[in-house]
C-alpha positions in Angstrom: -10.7 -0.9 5.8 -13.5 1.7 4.7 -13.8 1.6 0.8 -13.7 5.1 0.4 -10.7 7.9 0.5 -11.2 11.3 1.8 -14.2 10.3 3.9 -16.1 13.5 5.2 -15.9 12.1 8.9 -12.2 13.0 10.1 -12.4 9.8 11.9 -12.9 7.6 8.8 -10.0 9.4 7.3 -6.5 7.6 7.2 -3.6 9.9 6.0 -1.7 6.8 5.2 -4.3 4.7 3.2 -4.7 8.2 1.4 -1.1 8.1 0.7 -0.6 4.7 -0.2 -3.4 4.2 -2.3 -3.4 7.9 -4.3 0.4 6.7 -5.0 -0.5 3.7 -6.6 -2.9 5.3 -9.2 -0.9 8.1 -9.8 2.1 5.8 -10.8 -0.4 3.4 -12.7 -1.8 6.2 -14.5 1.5 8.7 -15.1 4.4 6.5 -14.5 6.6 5.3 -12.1 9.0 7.9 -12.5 5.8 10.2 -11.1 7.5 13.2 -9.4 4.8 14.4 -7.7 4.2 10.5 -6.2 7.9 11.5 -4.4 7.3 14.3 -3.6 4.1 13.3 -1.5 6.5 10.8 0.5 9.0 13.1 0.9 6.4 15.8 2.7 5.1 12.5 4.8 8.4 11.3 5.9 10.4 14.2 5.7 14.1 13.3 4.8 13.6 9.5 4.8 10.9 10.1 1.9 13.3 8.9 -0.2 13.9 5.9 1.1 10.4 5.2 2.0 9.1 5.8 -1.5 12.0 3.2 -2.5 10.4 1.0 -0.2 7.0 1.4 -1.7 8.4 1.0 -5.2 9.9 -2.4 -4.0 6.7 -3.9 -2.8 4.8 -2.5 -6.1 7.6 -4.3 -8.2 7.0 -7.7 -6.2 2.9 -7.4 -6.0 3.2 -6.7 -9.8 5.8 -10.0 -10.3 4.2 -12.2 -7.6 0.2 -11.1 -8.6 -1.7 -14.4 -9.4 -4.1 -12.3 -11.7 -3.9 -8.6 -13.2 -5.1 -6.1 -9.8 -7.6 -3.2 -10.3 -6.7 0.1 -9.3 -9.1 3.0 -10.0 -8.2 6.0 -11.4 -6.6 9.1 -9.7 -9.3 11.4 -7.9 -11.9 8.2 -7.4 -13.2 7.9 -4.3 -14.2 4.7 -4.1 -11.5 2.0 -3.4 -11.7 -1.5 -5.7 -11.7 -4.5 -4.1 -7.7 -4.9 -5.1 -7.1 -1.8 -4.0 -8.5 -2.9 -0.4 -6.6 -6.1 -0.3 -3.5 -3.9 -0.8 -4.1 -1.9 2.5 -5.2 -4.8 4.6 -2.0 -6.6 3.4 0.0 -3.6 4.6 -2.2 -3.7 7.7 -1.6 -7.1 8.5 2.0 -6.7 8.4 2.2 -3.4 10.4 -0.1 -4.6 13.1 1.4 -8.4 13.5 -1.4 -10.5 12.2 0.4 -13.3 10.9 -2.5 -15.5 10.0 -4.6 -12.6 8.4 -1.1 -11.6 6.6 -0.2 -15.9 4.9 -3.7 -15.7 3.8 -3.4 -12.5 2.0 -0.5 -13.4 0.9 -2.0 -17.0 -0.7 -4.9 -14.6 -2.3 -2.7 -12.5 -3.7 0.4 -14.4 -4.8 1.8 -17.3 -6.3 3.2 -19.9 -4.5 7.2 -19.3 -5.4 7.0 -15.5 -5.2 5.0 -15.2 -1.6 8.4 -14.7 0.6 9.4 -12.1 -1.6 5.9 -10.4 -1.4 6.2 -10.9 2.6 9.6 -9.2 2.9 8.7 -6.2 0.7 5.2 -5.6 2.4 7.0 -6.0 5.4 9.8 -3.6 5.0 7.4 -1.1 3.9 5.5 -1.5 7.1 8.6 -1.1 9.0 9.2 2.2 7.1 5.8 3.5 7.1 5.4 3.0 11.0 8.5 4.6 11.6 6.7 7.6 10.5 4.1 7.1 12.1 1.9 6.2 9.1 -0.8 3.4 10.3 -3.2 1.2 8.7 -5.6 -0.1 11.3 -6.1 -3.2 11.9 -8.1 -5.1 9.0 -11.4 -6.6 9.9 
């Protein structure tokens, strides 16, 4: 996953990274209840944005419950991705493009022991979601 967002070569640019991760700082930094946040999923998934967001909101609530440590996100407008913030994708990634062995070992970095099947289904049926509208990660390196 490049560490940078809005990469001045088209081909580095991935809308859904770009949505995905300007989400998560935007509802770190205003809220959850972020309207503009649903607003950018309903204009990326047209009249499933709804549930898509939900979806999104589901897997922040079980990264934020299963997280072995306190994740870094930077702030809204940075271009630079933190290392968390990378993880995050390439978890998504892993899930979207069936790398099951890249995906347990993610899920061990990132999640303790008793929570990591909740983690799996809520990356998982975000990846579901996000695929259906043909938002892709590629796959992680």
């Amino acid at each position: 996953m490049k560490a940078l967002l809005n990469a001045e070569n088209a081909d580095d640019y991935n809308r859904c990274a770009d949505l995905l991760v300007h989400s998560w700082r935007s509802m770190m930094a205003r809220g959850a209840e972020c309207p503009i946040v649903a607003q950018q999923f309903k204009c990326a998934c047209g009249a499933d944005g709804t549930q898509v967001f939900a979806a999104f909101c589901t897997f922040l609530c079980a990264l934020a419950l299963a997280q072995r440590r306190c994740l870094r996100v930077n702030p809204p407008g940075e271009r630079s991705l933190t290392l968390d913030e990378q993880r995050m994708l390439a978890l998504i990634a892993c899930a979207q493009n069936g790398c099951h062995a890249a995906l347990e070992a993610h899920l061990c970095w990132l999640a303790r022991r008793m929570l990591r099947r909740t983690l799996e289904r809520s990356v998982r049926e975000l990846a579901d979601a996000l695929s259906t509208h043909q938002l892709r990660l590629p796959v992680p390196v």
